[in-house]
N, C-alpha and C positions, 0 to 999 in steps of 0.2 A: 201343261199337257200339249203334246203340240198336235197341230191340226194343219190340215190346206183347205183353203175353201175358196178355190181356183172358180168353180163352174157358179159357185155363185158372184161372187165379183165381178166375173164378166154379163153378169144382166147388170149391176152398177154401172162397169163401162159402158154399154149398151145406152144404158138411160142418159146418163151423160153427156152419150155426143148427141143426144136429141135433145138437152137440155141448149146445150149449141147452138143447134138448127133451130131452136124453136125460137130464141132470142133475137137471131138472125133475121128474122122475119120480115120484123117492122122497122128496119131502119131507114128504108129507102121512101118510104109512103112520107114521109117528111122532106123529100129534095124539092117536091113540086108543092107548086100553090101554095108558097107560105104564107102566113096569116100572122099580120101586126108588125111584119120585120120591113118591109118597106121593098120586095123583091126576094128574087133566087139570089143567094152567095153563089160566088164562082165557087167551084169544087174539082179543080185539075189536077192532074196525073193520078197517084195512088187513094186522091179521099173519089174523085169520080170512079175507080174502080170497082173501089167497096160497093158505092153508089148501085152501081151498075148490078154489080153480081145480088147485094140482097134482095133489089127489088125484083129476080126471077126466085128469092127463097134459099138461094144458096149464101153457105158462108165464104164469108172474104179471109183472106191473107191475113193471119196478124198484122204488120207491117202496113197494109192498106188500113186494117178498122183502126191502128193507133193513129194515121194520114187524118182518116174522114172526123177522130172524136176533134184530131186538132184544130182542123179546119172548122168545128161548129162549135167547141170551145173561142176562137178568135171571131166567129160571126157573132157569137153572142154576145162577147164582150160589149160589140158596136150596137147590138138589139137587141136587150132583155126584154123586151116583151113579142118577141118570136114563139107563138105557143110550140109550132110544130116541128122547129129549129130544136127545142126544149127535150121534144118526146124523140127525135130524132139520137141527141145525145145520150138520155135515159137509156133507149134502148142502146147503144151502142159501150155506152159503159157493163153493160147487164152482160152483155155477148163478150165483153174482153175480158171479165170476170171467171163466165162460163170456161172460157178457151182455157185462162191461162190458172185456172185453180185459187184465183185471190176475190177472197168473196169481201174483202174491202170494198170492190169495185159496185156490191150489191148495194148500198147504202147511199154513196153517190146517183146511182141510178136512181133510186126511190124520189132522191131531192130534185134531181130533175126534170123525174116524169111528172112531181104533184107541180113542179112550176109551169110545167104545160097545162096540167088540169085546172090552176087556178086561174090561170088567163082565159082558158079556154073550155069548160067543162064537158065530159062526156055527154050530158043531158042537152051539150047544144050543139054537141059534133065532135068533139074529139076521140074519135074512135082510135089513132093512132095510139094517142097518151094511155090509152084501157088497155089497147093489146099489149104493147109495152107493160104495162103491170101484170096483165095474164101470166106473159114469158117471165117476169121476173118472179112472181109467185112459185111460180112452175122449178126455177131456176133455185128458189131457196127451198124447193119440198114442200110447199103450200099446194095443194093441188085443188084443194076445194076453193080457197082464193083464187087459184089460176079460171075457174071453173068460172066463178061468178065473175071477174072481172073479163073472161070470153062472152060469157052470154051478156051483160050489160052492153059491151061492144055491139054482138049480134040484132042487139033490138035496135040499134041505131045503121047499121050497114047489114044488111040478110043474105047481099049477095059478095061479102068481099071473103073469098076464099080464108082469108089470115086467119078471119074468126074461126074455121073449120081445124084448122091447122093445132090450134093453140087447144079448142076442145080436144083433138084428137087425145094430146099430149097429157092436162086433165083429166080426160077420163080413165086413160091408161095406168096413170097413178093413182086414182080413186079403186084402179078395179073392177069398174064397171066395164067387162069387154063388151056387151050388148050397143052401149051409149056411144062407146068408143067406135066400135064398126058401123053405126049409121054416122056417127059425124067423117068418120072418113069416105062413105060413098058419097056424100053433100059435096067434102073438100075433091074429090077427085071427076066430079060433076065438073067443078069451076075451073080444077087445075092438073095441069097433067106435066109438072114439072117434078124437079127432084126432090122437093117439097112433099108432095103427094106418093109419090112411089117410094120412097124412103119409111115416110110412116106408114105407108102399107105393108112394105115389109115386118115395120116389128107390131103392127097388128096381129096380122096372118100368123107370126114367129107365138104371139100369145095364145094365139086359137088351135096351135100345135099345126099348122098345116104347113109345113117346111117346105115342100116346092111350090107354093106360092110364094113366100116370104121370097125363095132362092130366085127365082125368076123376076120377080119385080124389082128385085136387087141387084139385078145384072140391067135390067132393061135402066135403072137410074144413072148405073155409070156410064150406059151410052148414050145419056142427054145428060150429062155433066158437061159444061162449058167450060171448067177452069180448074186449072192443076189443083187449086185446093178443094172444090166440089168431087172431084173425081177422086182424091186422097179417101176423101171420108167414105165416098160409097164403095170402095174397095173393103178399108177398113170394115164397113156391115158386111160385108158378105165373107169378111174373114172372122168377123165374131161367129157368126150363122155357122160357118163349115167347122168353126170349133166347137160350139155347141152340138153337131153333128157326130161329131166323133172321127172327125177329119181331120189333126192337126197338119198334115203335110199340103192338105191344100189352104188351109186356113193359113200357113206360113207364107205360100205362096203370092196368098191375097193382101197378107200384112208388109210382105216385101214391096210388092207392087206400088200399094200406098205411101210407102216410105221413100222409094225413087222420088214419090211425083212433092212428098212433102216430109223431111229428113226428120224436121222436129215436133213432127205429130207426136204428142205423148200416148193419145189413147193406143194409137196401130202401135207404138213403142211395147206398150204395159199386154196389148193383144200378141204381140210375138212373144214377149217373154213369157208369158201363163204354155205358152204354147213350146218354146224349146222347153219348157220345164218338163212338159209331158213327153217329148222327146228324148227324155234324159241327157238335155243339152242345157246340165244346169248353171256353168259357168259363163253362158253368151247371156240364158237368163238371167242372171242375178245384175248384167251390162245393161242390158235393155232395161231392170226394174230402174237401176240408178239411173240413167239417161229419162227415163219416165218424169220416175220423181225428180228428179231436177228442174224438168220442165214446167211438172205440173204436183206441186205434194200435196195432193188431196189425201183423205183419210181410205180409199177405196184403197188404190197403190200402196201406200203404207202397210196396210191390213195385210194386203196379199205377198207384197213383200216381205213382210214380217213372218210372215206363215211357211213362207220358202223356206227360211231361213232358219224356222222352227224345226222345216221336216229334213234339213240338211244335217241337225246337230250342232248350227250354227245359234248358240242362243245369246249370246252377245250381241250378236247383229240382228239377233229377233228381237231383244228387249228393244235395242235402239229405234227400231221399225215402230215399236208398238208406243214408243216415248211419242214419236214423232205421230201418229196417229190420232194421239191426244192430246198434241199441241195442237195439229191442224184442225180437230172437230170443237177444240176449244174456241180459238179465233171463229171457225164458223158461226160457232153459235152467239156468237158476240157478235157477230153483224146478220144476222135472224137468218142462219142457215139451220136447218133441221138435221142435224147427224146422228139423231136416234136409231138409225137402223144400221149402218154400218158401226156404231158403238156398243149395240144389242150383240151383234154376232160378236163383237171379240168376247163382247164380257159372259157370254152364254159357252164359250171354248175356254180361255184363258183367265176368267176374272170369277165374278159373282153373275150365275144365271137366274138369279133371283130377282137384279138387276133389270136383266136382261128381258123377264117378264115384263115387271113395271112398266120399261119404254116403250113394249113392242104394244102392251094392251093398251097404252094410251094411244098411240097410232091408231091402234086401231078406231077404241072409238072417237079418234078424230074423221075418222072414214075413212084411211087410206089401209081398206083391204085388198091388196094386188096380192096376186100370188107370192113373190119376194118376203111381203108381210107377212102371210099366213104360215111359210115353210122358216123364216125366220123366229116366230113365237111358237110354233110347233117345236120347233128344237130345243129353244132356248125353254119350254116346259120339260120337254122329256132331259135335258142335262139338270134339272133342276128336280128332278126324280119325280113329277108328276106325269109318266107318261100314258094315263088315262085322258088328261086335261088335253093332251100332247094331239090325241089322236086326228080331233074332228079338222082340228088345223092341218096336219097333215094330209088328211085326205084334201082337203080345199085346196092346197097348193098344186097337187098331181092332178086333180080332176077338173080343173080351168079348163084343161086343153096344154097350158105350156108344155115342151119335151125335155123336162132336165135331168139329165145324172145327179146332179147331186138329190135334188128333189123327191127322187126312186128312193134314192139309199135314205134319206131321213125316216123316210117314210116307213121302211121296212125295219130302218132300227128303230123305231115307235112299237111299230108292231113285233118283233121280236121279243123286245123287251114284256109285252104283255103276253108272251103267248100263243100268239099267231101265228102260228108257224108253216102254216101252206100261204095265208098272205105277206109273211115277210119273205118268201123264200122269193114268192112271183115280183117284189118290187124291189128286191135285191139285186137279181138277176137281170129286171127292167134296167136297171142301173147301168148295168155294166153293157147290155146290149146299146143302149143309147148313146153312150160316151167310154168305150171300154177303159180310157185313160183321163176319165173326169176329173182327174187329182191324184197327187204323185201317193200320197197320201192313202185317201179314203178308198182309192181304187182296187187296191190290195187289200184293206180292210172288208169291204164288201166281197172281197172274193173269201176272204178267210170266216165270215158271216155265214155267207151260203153255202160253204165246205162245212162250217159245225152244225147247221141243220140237217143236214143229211137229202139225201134224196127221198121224194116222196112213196108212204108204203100203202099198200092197198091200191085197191081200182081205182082210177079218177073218176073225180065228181063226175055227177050226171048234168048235163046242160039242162 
């Protein structure tokens, strides 16, 4: 069957490059005061850059974070018993993993960061080594591990911003936007970098309030310091005006990103989803390969695949969806969770019954975000439970998030049951939201709300 499911994907990217930033964090809280290594390592030209740019929260240049792991790989050589030399590397393997889509890089980081906790335990200070495991938690979809190895940090430093940062990021994947929004008034209390206003953005972005999300998202790129911080914050604000229903300015904002950094994959995989809705599906299908090449995550893959499904292209879908489950394989082999992006294929293209199993396990592991809730919603209603389907649906739409696709699941929920003044108003939400949410569904949603007909009789009474 073929499917797009373009507008979801892009909350995947979305997460992603926070998964980035959030990694980014703690790599610089280890340049100063090292403990047991006998002084500072020099760290000149490209590893002091990284240096420099994460300890303001921004991420570095690939090119500088491969500089900085080398140079604390040859420190350690000379000083294994360097704790924060240790937690320095951890985190920086965790961040070139995030970037570059190879979650090998997750398992070396693990061994790193416990070789700092062993020298140095969190219970006697080592707060760097915990945030490092926060971001790496966070990094492999662990979000309640992210959670608890943030607040163990917290009890030991209350006022270093990172901790806020790292909960922000936790809580957002738990779901909890209550928890989420007081940890980022805390983190934006201590810091007013692009750190802070970044995840302000997709706070705001979850609580449905789009011009605040848009405003603090422009205010980050004008305290970006450096071509690649500025890359990224471009990049959200081209995810944001996509989500919007803007792709011509979302192109804009993906360009822009692209000048300042060619081989970003996410703003890569952000312009493509986006000439797609253009019906510029040949630059698309350049941008998805240029993507995937840089970066084959299962997110890319998926969406790739899906283009390529709703092209008529099913060669080049099967392949996409090959590659999808190579990459969520390998993840899971080095303790990445790819239950959610493997729920959504198999709930379109495979067994949605499947598709249940993983989603409710997520859940009651607690990670119910919206993504979650409109993800097992569907994956019930394609699996002909759409009773089961319903309550999930509604939780996905009534967060607060604003997504097109989320409208239309919601409304084919309720369609299917009968509902028919409430499928017509979230059908229609759908398409007001993102009129070109998918090359796909978008036409289907139009041809949903044409078979219900217009509404007969007096309108409800308020």
């Amino acid at each position: 069957m073929k499917t797009e499911r373009v507008s979801q994907v892009v909350l995947l990217a979305g997460a992603s490059a926070v998964l980035a930033g959030a990694v980014a964090l703690f790599l610089a809280d280890g340049m100063t005061g090292l403990r047991g290594g006998g002084g500072v390592p020099p760290a000149p030209g490209p590893a002091a850059r990284a240096a420099v740019a994460v300890r303001a929260g921004a991420p570095a240049s690939l090119p500088e974070l491969t500089a900085l792991i080398g140079e604390r790989e040859a420190w350690l050589r000379g000083h294994p018993g360097d704790d924060a030399s240790w937690a320095v590397l951890g985190a920086a393997y965790a961040e070139r993993g995030a970037r570059t889509g190879d979650p090998a890089a997750y398992p070396k980081a693990e061994r790193a960061l416990r070789r700092s906790l062993d020298a140095h335990p969190v219970a006697e200070g080592n707060v760097d080594a915990a945030l490092g495991m926060g971001a790496l938690a966070h990094a492999r979809g662990d979000f309640a591990a992210a959670r608890r190895w943030a607040e163990e940090a917290r009890q030991r430093a209350p006022r270093r911003w990172r901790v806020q940062a790292v909960l922000v990021d936790a809580y957002r994947g738990l779901g909890d936007q209550t928890a989420a929004q007081q940890a980022l008034a805390r983190l934006r209390e201590m810091h007013t970098g692009t750190a802070a206003l970044t995840r302000a953005a997709e706070v705001y972005r979850d609580r449905g309030w789009r011009e605040d999300a848009a405003a603090v998202a422009y205010d980050a790129v004008g305290r970006a310091g450096t071509p690649t911080e500025r890359a990224a914050c471009l990049r959200r604000l081209g995810d944001l005006a996509w989500e919007r229903g803007e792709p011509e300015e979302a192109l804009r904002q993906y360009a822009a990103a692209l000048e300042l950094a060619p081989r970003d994959a996410p703003a890569l995989a952000g312009r493509a989803r986006t000439l797609a809705a253009l019906d510029r599906t040949d630059e698309a299908v350049r941008d998805y390969r240029a993507a995937l090449d840089l970066r084959p995550v299962p997110e890319y893959a998926l969406e790739a695949g899906e283009l390529y499904a709703a092209l008529g292209r099913e060669a080049e879908a099967r392949a996409g969806y090959e590659l999808l489950h190579a990459r969520a394989a390998e993840a899971f082999a080095h303790g990445v969770d790819q239950s959610l992006v493997l729920a959504r294929y198999e709930a379109d293209h495979g067994r949605p019954l499947t598709a249940v199993a993983w989603l409710r396990a997520e859940w009651r592991r607690g990670h119910r975000s919206a993504e979650v809730a409109d993800a097992l919603g569907w994956a019930l209603l394609r699996a002909g439970r759409a009773r089961e389907a319903l309550p999930y649906a509604r939780l996905a739409t009534e967060q607060g998030l604003r997504s097109a696709l989320f409208a239309y699941h919601r409304g084919e929920v309720e369609r299917a049951l009968g509902m028919t003044g409430e499928a017509r108003r979230h059908l229609a939400e759908a398409l007001r939201t993102n009129p070109r949410f998918s090359p796909l569904y978008a036409p289907e949603a139009r041809r949903a709300l044409e078979a219900l007909g217009e509404p007969s009789g007096p309108p409800p009474r308020r």
